[in-house]
Structures are given as structure tokens and as C-alpha cells.
C-alpha positions as CSV (number, residue, x, y, z in Angstrom):
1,X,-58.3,180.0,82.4
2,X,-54.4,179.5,81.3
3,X,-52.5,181.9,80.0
4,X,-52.7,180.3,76.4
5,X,-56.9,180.1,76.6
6,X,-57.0,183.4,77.3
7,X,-54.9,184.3,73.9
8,X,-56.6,181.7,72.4
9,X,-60.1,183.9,72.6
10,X,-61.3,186.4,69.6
11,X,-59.0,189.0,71.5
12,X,-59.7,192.0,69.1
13,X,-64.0,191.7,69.7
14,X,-63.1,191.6,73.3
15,X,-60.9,194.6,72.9
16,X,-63.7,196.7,70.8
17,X,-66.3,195.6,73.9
18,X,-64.0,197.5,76.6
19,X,-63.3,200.4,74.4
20,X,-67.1,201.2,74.3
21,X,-66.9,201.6,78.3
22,X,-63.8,204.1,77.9
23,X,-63.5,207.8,77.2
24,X,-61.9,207.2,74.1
25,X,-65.2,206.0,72.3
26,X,-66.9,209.3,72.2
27,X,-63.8,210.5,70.3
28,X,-63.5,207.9,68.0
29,X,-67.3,207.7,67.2
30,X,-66.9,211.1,65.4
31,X,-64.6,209.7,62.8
32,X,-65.3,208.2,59.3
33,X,-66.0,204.5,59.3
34,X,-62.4,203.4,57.8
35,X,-60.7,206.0,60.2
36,X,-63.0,204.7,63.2
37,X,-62.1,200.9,62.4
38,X,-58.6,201.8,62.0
39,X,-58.5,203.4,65.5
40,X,-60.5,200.1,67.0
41,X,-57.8,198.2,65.8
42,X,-55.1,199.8,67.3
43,X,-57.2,200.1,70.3
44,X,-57.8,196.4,70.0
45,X,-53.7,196.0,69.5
46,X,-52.9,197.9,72.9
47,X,-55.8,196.8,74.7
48,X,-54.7,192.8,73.5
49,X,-51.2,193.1,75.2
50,X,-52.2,195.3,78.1
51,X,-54.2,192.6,79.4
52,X,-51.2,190.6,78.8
53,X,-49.2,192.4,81.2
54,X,-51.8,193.0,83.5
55,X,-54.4,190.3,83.9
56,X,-51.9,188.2,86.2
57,X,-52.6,185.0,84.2
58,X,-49.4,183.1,83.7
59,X,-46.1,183.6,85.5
60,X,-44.0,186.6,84.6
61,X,-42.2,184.4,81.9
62,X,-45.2,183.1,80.3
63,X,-46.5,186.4,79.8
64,X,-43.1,187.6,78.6
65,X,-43.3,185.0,76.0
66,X,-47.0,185.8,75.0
67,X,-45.8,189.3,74.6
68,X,-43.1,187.6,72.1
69,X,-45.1,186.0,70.2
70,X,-46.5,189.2,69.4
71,X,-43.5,190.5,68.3
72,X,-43.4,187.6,65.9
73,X,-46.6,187.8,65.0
74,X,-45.8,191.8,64.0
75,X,-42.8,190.8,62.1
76,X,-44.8,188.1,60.0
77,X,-47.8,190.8,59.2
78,X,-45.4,193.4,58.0
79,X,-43.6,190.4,55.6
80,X,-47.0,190.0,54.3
81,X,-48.2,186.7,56.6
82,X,-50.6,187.8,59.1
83,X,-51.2,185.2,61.4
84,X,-55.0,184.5,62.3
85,X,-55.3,186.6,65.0
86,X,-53.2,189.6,63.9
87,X,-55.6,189.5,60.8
88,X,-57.2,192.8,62.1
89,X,-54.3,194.9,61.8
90,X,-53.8,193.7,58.0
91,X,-55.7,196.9,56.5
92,X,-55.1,199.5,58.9
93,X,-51.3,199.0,58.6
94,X,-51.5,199.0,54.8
95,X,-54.3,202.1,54.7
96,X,-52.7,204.0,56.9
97,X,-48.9,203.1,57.1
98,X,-48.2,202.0,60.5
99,X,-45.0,201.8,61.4
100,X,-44.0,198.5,63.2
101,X,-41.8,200.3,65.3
102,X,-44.5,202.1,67.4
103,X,-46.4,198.7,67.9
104,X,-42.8,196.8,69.4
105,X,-42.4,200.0,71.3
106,X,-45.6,199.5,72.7
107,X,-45.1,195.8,73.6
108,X,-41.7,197.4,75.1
109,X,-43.6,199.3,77.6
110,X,-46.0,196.3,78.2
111,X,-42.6,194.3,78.9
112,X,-41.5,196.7,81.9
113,X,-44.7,196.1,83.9
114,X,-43.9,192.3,82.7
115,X,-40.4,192.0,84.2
116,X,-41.3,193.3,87.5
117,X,-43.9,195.7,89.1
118,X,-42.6,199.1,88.9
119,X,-43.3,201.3,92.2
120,X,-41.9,204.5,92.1
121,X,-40.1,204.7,89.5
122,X,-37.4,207.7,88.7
123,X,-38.6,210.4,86.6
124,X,-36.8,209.1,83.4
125,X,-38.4,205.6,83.6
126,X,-41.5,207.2,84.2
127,X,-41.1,209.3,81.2
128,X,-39.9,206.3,78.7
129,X,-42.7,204.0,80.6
130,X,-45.2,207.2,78.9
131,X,-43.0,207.2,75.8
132,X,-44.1,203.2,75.1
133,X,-47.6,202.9,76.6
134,X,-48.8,206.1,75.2
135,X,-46.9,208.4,72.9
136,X,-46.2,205.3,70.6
137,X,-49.9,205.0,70.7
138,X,-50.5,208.4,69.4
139,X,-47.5,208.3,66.6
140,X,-50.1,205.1,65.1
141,X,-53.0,207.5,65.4
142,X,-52.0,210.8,63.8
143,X,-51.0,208.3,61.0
144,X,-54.8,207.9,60.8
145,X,-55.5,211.1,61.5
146,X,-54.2,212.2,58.4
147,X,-51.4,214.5,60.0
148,X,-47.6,214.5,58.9
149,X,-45.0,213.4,60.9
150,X,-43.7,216.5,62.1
151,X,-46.5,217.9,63.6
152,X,-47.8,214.7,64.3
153,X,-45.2,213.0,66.2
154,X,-44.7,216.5,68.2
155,X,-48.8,216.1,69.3
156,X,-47.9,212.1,70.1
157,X,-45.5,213.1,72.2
158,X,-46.6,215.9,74.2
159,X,-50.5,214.5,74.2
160,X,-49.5,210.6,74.8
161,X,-47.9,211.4,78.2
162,X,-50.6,214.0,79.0
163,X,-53.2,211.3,79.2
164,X,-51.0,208.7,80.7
165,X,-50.1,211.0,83.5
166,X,-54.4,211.8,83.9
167,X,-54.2,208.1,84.1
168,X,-52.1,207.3,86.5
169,X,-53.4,209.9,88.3
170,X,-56.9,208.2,88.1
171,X,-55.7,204.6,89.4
172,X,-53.4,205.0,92.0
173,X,-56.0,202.2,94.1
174,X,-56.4,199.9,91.1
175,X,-52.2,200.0,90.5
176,X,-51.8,199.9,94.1
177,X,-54.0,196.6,94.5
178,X,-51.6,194.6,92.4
179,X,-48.8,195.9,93.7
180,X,-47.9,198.9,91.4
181,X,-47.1,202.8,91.6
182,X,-46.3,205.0,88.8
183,X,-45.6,207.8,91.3
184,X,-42.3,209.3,90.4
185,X,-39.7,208.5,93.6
186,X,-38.3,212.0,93.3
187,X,-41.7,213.6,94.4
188,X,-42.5,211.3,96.7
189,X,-39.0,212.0,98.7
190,X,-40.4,215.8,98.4
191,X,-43.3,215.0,99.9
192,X,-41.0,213.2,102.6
193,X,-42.5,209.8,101.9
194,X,-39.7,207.0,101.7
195,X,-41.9,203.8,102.3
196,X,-41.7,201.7,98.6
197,X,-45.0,199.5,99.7
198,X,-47.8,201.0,97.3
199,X,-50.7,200.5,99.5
200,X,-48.9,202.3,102.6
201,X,-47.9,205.6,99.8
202,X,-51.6,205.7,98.7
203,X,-52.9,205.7,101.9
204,X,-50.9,208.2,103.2
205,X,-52.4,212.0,103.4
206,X,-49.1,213.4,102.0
207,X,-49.6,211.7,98.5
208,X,-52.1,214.7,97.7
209,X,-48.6,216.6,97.0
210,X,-47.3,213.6,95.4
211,X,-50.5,213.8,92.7
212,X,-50.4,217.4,92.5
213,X,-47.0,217.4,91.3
214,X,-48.0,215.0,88.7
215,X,-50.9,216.7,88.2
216,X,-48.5,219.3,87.0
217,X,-46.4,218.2,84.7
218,X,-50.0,216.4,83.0
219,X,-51.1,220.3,82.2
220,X,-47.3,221.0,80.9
221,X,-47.7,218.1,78.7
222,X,-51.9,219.1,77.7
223,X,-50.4,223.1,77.2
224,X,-47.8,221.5,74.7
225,X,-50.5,219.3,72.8
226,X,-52.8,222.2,72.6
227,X,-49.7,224.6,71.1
228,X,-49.2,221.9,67.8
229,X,-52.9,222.1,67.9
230,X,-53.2,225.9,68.3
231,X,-50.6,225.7,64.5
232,X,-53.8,223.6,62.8
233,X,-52.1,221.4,60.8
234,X,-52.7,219.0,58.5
235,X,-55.2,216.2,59.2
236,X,-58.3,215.3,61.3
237,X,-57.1,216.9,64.7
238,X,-60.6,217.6,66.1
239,X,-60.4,213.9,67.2
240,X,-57.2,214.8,69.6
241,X,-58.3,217.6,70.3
242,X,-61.2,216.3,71.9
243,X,-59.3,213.8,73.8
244,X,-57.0,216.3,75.2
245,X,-60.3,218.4,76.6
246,X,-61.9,214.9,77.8
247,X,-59.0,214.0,79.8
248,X,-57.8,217.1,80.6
249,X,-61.3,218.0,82.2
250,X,-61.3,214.4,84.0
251,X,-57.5,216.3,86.0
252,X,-59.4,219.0,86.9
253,X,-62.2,217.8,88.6
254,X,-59.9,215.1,90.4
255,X,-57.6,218.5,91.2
256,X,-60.9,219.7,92.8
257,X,-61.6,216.2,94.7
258,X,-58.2,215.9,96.0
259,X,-56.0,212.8,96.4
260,X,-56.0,212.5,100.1
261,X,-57.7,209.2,101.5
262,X,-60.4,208.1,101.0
263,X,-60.4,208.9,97.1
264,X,-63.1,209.5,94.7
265,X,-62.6,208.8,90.9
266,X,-64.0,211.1,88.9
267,X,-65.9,210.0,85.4
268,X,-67.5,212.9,83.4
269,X,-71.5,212.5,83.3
270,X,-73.0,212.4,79.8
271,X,-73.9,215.9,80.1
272,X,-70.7,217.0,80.8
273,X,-69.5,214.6,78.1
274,X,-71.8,215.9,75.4
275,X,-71.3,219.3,76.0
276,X,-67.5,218.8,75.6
277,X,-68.1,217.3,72.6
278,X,-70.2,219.9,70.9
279,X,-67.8,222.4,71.9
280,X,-64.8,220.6,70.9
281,X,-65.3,217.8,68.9
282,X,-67.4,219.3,66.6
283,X,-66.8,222.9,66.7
284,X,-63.3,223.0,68.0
């Protein structure tokens, strides 16, 4: 399949198909029905141009121009001209007020994985690679959440590079097997690692201090989501809340596990997933 079948196919059904299979869906299943399908579509949004960036269909400049078009595409939905297939962001964005901004931000982030294949990158890129794949993410959600900027764009923030560090944390194999690492370069010169080949980092032992490191700054991040939190303000936050715990529960057992080779990654049972749920999600 080329590049321009592939965004040729009903990209936001796909998008809704993969979200049931993440940890987000338990989340996003508690909310109202205009506040779930508002979430499925940004979802769909990030989940559309991730694959963009990361499916390796299409040379680097074909997907760089897919990921224009979608900058296009953004700028003809906010003048009031979706095009076909940005259709499905038409009554979020007007519900809700989505900013534009944090959807080109987004594609921004998707761009850097576009241009080259990062492998341990400094710990500012790291943090502005967070910044566009994931805090920009949550500045659209607490806009559905209900929750005012302030507050709101504070929880983004701290939350949005919590998760993204749980996540890079969790894929350090899959990254590694198309030539990526998100491991910042200044731990891994603590560690006393210099190689810049992903597969020879992840394979060796010394990358458990690498990920613990990480592992780290992911709680710093989780104990500043949890103080907005702690403030309860406005809007639905039992939805981020319970994200936080999900995620923040999927670091701790991979803290217990280790990162040392050979690696095990951790996915929460449905028991442990439930019970997180009741306790959080629905009580917290």
C-alpha cells in the first residue's frame, strides 16, 4: 500500500479500532457520550498522523508532505471548510473550542520523528518532543474536560510528559526496531554508555540506570499532575485522574521488572485494571 492509499482509508474508524486495545479506553468509556466522542476524535486526530510518522510508508518527504496536508486541511476546518476526512473533528472543535494551535503543535512533534530518527536526544529536545506529542494532547482534552485554562494547561503539562515518559519507557524494543531511542544522551553518558546505535544501548545491562533515571523524572511529572489535581478544580478531572493512576501503576510494576535484557512489558490485567478504576475513576 502507498503512502496516498493508506490516507486514502476511513482513517478516523481505524483510529477508534486501536484506541479500544489501549489504556486510554477504560478512561474514556466513563465519560458522557458527547465528551467520549469528543475524546475519540482527538484520539483519532493523533492516532491519524502518528501512523504518518511512523508506519514507514513513503519516504521521509512524502510523509512530511502528508503531515502538510494536514496542516491544510486544519486551517480550512477552522475557516469553516472541513475537508472530507477532517469532517470528524467539525463538532468537537466547535463544542468544545479546540485550539488549532495544539493540533499543529502536535503535527510539530510528528514532524521531528519525520525529519530524521531521533536517538538520544538532549534533555531539552526530549522535553519539547513531550511538549508536542503529549502535553498538546492534553491542552485539547481538559478543553473537553470542562477545566479552565489555568489549571488545565498546568495538568497538560505536567500529566502529558508523565505518560509520554511511562511510554517511552514501555517501548524502548519497538523504538529500537526502527531505529529510534528517546533515551535522553545526558543519562546515558552517566550511565557511561556512548554507543548512538539503539539496538546496541537497549541491549546493554547499563540501560536499567538509563530507564530508572527516566523513570524519575516520569513520577516528578505524575507528583505535579496529582498536585493540580489534589486543588480540584473545575471540570471532569476523574478522567485524568484515572489516567495518571493507570499509567503511573504501568512505571511501577516495570520499576519492579527492571529494564535490564531480556525485558518484559508490563500490561495491567483486568483485575488490576478494574480495581483501579473503582478506586479512582469512579471514587477518586
Amino acid at each position: 500500500m502507498t503512502l496516498a492509499q493508506k490516507t486514502a482509508q476511513p482513517d478516523a474508524t481505524t483510529a477508534q479500532t486501536k484506541l479500544a486495545n489501549s489504556s486510554f479506553y477504560s478512561a474514556m468509556r466513563l465519560m458522557p457520550k458527547a465528551e467520549r466522542e469528543a475524546m475519540y476524535a482527538i484520539y483519532g486526530f493523533c492516532r491519524i498522523v502518528d501512523d504518518i510518522a511512523d508506519d514507514g510508508i513513503g519516504t521521509r518527504a512524502e510523509r512530511a508532505e502528508e503531515l502538510t496536508k494536514w496542516r491544510v486541511e486544519l486551517d480550512e476546518l477552522y475557516d469553516g471548510h472541513p475537508s472530507e476526512r477532517a469532517q470528524f473533528l467539525s463538532r468537537p472543535v466547535a463544542q468544545y473550542g479546540l485550539r488549532k494551535e495544539d493540533f499543529l503543535t502536535i503535527i510539530d512533534g510528528m514532524d521531528m520523528d519525520v525529519a530524521e530518527d531521533i536517538v538520544a536526544p538532549d534533555l531539552k529536545t526530549l522535553d519539547l518532543y513531550c511538549e508536542r506529542v503529549a502535553s498538546a494532547v492534553g491542552r485539547l482534552s481538559i478543553k473537553v474536560f470542562g477545566m479552565e485554562e489555568g489549571p488545565g494547561f498546568e495538568l497538560a503539562h505536567a500529566l502529558g510528559r508523565a505518560l509520554q515518559l511511562t511510554n517511552i519507557l514501555r517501548d524502548i524494543d519497538e523504538d529500537a526496531a526502527i531505529g529510534r531511542l528517546y533515551l535522553p544522551r545526558e543519562y546515558l553518558k552517566d550511565a557511561g554508555i556512548t554507543s548512538l546505535d539503539p539496538k546496541a544501548i537497549i541491549n546493554d545491562p547499563r540501560i536499567d540506570q538509563v530507564c530508572k533515571a527516566v523513570a524519575r523524572d516520569a513520577h516528578r511529572w505524575y507528583a505535579q499532575a496529582d498536585a493540580v489535581l489534589a486543588k480540584r478544580p473545575k471540570g471532569r478531572i476523574s478522567t485524568p485522574r484515572l489516567m495518571g493512576a493507570v499509567y503511573s501503576e504501568i512505571l511501577r510494576q516495570t520499576e519492579v521488572i527492571g529494564w535490564k535484557p531480556p525485558r518484559t512489558r508490563v500490561s495491567l490485567s483486568k483485575g488490576k485494571l478494574l480495581g483501579i478504576v473503582l478506586r479512582r475513576g469512579l471514587f477518586g
